[in-house]
PAKOL-237260 format. One record per residue (C-alpha): residue in one letter; x, y, z. Coordinates in steps of 0.1 Angstrom, whole numbers, plus 2048, in hexadecimal, padded with zeros to 3 digits. Last residue first. Layout:
N
> residu	xx	yy	zz
> A	X	Y	Z
...
! end
This chain:
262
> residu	xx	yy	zz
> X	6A4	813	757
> X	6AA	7F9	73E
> X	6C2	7E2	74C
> X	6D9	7D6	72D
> X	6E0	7B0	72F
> X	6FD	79E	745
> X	712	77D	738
> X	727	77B	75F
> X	74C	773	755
> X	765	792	764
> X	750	795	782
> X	738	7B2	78A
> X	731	7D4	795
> X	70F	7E5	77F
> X	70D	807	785
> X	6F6	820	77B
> X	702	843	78D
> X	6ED	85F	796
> X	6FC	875	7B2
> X	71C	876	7A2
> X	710	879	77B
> X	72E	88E	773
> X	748	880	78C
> X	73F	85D	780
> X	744	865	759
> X	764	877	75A
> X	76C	854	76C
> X	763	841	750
> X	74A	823	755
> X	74A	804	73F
> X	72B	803	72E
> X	716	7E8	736
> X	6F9	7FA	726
> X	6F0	7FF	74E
> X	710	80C	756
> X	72D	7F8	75E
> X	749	7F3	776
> X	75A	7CB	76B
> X	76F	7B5	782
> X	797	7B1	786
> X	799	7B2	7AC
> X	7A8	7D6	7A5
> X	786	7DA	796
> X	76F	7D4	7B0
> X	781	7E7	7CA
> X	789	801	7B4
> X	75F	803	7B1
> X	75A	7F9	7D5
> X	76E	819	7DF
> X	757	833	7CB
> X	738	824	7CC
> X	723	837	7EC
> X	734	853	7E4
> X	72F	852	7C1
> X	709	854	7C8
> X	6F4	83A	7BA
> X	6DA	83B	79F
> X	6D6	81C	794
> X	6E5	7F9	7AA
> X	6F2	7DA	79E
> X	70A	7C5	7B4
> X	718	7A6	7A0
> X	722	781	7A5
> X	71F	788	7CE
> X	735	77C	7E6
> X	754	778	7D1
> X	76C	78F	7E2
> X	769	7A7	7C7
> X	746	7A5	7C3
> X	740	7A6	7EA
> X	754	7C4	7F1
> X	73B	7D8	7D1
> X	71D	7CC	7EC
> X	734	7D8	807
> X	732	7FE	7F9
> X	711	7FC	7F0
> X	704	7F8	811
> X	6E5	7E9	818
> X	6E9	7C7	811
> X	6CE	7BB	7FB
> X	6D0	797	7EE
> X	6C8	786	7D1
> X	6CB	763	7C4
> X	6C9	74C	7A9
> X	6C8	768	78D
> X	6B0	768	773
> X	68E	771	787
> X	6A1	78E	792
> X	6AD	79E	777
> X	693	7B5	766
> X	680	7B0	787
> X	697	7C9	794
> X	693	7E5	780
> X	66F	7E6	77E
> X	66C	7E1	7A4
> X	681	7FE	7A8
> X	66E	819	790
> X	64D	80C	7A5
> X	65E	811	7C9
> X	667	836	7BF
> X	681	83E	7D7
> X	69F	83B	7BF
> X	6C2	842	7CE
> X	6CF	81E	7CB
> X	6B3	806	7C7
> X	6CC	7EE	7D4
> X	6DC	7CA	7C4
> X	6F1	7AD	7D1
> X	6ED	793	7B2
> X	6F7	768	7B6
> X	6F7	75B	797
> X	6ED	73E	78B
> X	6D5	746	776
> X	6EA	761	769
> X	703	745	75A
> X	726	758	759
> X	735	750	77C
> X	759	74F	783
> X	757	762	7A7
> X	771	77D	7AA
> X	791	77A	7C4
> X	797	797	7DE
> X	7BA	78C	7EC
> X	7C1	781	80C
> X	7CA	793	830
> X	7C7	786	84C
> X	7CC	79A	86B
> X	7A9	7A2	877
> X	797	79C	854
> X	7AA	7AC	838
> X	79A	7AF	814
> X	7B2	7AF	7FA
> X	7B0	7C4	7D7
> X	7CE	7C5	7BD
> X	7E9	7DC	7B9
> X	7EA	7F1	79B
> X	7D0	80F	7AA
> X	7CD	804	7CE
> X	7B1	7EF	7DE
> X	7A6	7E9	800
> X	78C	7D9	816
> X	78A	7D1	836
> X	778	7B9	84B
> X	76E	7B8	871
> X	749	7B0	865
> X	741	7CD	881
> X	758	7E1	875
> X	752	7E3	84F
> X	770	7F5	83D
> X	771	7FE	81E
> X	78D	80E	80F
> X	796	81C	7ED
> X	7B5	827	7D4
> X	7BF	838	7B7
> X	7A1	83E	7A6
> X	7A7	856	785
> X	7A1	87E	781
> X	7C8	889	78A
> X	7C7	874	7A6
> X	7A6	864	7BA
> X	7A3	859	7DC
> X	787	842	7ED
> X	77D	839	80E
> X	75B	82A	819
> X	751	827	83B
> X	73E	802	83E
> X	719	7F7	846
> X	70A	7D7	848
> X	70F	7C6	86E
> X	6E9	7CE	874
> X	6E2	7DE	898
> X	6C3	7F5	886
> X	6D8	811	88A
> X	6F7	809	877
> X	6E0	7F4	85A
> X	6CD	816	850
> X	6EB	829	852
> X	6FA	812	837
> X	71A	824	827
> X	728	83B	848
> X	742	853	840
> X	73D	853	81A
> X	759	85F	80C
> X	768	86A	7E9
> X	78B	87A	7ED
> X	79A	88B	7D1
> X	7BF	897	7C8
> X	7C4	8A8	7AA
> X	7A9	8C4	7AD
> X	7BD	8D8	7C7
> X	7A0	8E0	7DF
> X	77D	8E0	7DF
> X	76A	8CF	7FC
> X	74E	8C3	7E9
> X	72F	8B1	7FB
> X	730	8B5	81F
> X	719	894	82B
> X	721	87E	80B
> X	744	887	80C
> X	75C	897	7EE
> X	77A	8A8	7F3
> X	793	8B7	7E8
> X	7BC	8B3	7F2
> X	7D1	8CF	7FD
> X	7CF	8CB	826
> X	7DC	8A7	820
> X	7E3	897	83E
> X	7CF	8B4	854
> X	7B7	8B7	837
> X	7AE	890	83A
> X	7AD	88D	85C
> X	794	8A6	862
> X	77E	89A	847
> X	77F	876	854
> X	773	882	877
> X	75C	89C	865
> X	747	880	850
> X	749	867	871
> X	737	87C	885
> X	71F	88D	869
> X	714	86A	861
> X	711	85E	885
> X	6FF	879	88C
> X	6DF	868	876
> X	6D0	86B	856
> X	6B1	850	851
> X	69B	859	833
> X	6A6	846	81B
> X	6B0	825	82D
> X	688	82E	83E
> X	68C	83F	861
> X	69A	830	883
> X	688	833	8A3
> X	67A	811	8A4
> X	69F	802	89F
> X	6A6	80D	8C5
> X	6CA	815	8C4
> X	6EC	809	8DC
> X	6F4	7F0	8B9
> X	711	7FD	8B0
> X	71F	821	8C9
> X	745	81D	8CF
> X	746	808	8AE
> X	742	829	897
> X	75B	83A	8AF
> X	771	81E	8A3
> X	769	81E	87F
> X	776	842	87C
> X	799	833	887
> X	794	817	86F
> X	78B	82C	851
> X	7A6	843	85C
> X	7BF	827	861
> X	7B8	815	83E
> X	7B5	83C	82B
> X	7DB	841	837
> X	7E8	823	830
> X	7D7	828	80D
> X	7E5	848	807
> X	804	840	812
> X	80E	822	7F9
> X	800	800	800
! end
């Protein structure tokens, strides 16, 4: 790992620990809809990571899904979303991760995700592969071989939709294919899972890149696919332009996919 990632492993982790402090101590009754819910926790961990950031790297920009753009030089980007499943944090559910990402000179250079209560880590770097670490083991992210959608296990989201209708369109376009779904909650660890070989694909419209930006390195320094919904590859002019309404489909280097019509 070169400094930047070191240094976006311990602040995730450090962030992750006053995360911890409070996990499960909420009554789940009291909680919102996923879209609806934003909590302290959010702003906590958004201005912990913030703060660490400019005092390493008082130059660099930013970009977080509770501050939005932090303009600095242009060069260097950080994409972060301090707490990626809110809904799962205060309902007790393991689910949710801080998201790290850095971008230089336009292009992903590195990302971390790291998911506390699962105790696993995950980090890529721009040339050097993908690994997930779990306490002290550490092993590389390996793809699942796959190419039969019916057997084919998908993690997917609605993303930033809230129209239930627009949803269900999109997902029964796929899900009476596949063998399985599943729904995690955080987009962040449903990219984790393609690269580790948890899930054959994530697929998702309208995501933030916040939510996305970590998982996407993550999913490709494992040597898997970032696409749009014409199973486009994506660009990353293309990302920071559509930033609060991406189309992604993350999956493995084999899976035969169709075109979602959304």
């Amino acid at each position: 790992m070169d400094k930047y990632t070191k240094f976006a492993v311990s602040t995730a982790k450090k962030a992750a620990t006053r995360l911890m402090k409070d996990f499960k101590k909420f009554d789940p009754s009291t909680r919102g809809t996923p879209k609806e819910i934003k909590t302290r926790y959010d702003e906590i961990i958004d201005k912990i990571l913030i703060k660490e950031i400019s005092r390493e790297f008082p130059e660099h920009s930013l970009l977080t899904e509770e501050s939005g753009w932090i303009p600095r030089n242009a060069d260097y980007l950080w994409i972060i979303d301090p707490l990626d499943g809110t809904g799962n944090y205060m309902n007790g559910n393991p689910f949710f991760a801080i998201s790290i990402a850095l971008w230089i000179k336009g292009k992903p250079h590195c990302g971390v995700i790291e998911a506390p209560a699962l105790d696993e880590t995950f980090v890529a770097q721009k040339g050097q592969g993908a690994y997930m670490y779990r306490g002290n083991r550490k092993s590389k992210a390996k793809l699942s071989k796959t190419s039969d959608i019916k057997k084919a296990y998908l993690a997917f989201c609605e993303g930033g939709t809230k129209e239930k209708k627009r949803v269900l369109n999109y997902v029964t376009q796929f899900y009476d294919q596949a063998k399985d779904m599943r729904k995690l909650g955080s987009a962040a660890l449903e990219c984790a899972w393609v690269g580790i070989g948890r899930a054959d694909a994530y697929i998702t419209p309208c995501i933030s890149l916040w939510d996305i930006a970590a998982g996407m390195i993550f999913v490709k320094e494992a040597g898997g696919r970032n696409l749009d919904f014409k199973l486009k590859p994506h660009t990353a002019n293309s990302l920071i332009v559509d930033h609060e309404s991406i189309n992604l489909v993350a999956a493995n280097k084999a899976l035969k996919l169709k075109q979602i019509k959304y």
